[in-house]
C-alpha positions as CSV (number, residue, x, y, z in Angstrom):
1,X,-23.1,-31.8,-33.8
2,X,-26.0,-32.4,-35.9
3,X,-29.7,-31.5,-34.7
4,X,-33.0,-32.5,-35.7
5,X,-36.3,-29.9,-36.4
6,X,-39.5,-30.4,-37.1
7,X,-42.6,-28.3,-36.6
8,X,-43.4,-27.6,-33.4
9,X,-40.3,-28.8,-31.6
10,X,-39.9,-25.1,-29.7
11,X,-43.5,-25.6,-28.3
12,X,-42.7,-28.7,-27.0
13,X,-39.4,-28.5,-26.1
14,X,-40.0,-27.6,-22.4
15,X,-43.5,-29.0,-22.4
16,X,-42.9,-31.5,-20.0
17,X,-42.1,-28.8,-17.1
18,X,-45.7,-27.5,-17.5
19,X,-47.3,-30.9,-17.0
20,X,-48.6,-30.8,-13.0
21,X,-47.0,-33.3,-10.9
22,X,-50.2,-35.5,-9.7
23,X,-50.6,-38.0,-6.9
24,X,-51.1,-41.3,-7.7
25,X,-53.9,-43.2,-6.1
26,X,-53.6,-46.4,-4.6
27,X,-56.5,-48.4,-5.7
28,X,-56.4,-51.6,-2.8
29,X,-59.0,-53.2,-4.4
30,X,-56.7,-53.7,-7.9
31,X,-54.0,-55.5,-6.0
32,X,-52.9,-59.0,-6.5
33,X,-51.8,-58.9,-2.6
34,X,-53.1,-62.2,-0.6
35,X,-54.9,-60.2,1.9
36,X,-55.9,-56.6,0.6
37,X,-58.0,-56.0,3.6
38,X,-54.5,-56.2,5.8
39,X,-52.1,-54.8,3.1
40,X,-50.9,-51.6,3.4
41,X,-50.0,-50.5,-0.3
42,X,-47.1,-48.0,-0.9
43,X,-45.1,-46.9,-3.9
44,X,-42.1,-49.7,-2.7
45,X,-44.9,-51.9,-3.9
46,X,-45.1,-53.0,-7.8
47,X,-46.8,-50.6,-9.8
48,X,-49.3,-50.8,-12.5
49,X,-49.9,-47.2,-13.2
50,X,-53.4,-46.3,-15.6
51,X,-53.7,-43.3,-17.1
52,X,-52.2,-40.8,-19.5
53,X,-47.6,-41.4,-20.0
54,X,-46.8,-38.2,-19.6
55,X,-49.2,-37.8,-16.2
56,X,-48.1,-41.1,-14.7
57,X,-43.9,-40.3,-15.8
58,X,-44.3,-36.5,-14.5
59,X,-46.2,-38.2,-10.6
60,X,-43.1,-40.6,-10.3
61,X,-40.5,-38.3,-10.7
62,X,-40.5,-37.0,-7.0
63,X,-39.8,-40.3,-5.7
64,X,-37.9,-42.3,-8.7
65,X,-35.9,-39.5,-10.1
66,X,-33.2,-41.0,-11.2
67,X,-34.0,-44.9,-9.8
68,X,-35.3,-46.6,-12.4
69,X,-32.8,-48.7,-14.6
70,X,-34.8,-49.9,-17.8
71,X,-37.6,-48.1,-19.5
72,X,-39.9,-49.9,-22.5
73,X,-41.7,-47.8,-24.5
74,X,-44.3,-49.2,-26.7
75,X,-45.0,-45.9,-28.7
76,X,-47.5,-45.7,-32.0
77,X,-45.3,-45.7,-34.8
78,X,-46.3,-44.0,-37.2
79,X,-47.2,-45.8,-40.2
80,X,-50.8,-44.0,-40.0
81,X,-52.2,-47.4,-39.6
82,X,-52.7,-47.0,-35.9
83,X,-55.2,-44.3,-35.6
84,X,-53.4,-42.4,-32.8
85,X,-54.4,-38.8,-32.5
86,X,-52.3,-36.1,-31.1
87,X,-53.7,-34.8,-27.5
88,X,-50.7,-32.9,-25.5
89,X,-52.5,-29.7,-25.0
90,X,-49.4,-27.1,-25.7
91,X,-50.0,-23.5,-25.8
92,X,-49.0,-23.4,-29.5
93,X,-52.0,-22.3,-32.3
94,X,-50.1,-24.8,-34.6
95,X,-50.2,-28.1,-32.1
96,X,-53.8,-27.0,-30.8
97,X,-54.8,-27.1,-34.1
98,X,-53.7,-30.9,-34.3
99,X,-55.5,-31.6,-30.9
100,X,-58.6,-34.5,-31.6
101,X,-57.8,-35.7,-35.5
102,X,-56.4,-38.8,-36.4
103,X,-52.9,-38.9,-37.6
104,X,-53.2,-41.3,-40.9
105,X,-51.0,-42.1,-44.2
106,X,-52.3,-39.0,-46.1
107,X,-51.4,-36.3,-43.1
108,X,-48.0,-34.6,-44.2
109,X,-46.9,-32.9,-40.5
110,X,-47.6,-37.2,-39.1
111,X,-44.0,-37.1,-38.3
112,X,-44.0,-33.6,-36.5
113,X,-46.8,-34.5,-34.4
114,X,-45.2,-38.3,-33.7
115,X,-41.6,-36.5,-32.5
116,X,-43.7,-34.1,-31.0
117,X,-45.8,-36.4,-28.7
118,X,-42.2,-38.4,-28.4
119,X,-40.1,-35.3,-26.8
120,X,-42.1,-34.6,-23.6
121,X,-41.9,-38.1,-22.7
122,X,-38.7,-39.1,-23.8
123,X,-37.1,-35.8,-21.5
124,X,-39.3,-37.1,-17.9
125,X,-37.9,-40.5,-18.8
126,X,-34.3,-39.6,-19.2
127,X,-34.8,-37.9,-15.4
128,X,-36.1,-41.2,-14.2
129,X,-33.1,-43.6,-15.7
130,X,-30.0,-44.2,-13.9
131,X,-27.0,-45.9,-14.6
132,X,-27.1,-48.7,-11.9
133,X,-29.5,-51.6,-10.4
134,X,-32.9,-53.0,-10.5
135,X,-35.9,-51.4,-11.0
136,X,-38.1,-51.2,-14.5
137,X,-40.3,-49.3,-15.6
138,X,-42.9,-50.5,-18.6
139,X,-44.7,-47.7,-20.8
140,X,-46.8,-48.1,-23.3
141,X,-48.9,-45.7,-25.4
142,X,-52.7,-46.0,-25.3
């Protein structure tokens, strides 16, 4: 079967299993609910999660593992017009060296970074999809 490489893909290939499983905050005082002060907000609830993708993906996994039906991703695509900067902080000289700068037009490794950022996420959202019914889960990059 064919394979695809790039620079950096062994650094990142198990990247996302270093990423800290974090709690997610309820923030009461963001919901839509009709009565806040009497609402009780749990994770059954809709979510709008803030905060870095691969954070917020890596905190749902203990309870949605394998729940969620659909996932959107709304990734920077890498036509160096978006100004997206590398920022996954993997122990690799090569990818720390791409931490803070701007990907643009005129940076030869922009597609190593871009499937490099992509890997991560795309391997905590394939534990969160299952085959069957009903839930969605919307991501989009920052």
């Amino acid at each position: 079967m064919p394979e695809l490489h790039w620079n950096g893909k062994e650094a990142v290939q198990n990247h996302h299993h270093t990423v800290p499983i974090r709690t997610l905050n309820i923030d009461a005082t963001q919901s839509h609910a009709k009565n806040v002060a009497a609402w009780q907000p749990t994770l059954d609830d809709n979510l709008i999660i803030t905060g870095d993708n691969l954070a917020a993906m890596k905190a749902l996994l203990p309870k949605y593992a394998g729940k969620v039906d659909v996932i959107y991703i709304d990734p920077p695509y890498n036509t160096g017009n978006e100004g997206w900067v590398y920022n996954d902080n993997v122990n690799s000289p090569m990818l720390k060296n791409w931490l803070g700068s701007t990907v643009g037009t005129d940076d030869l490794e922009r597609h190593d970074k871009w499937l490099c950022m992509m890997l991560p996420r795309l391997q905590l959202m394939k534990q969160l999809l299952n085959m069957g019914g009903g839930n969605f889960l919307f991501y989009r990059t920052r």
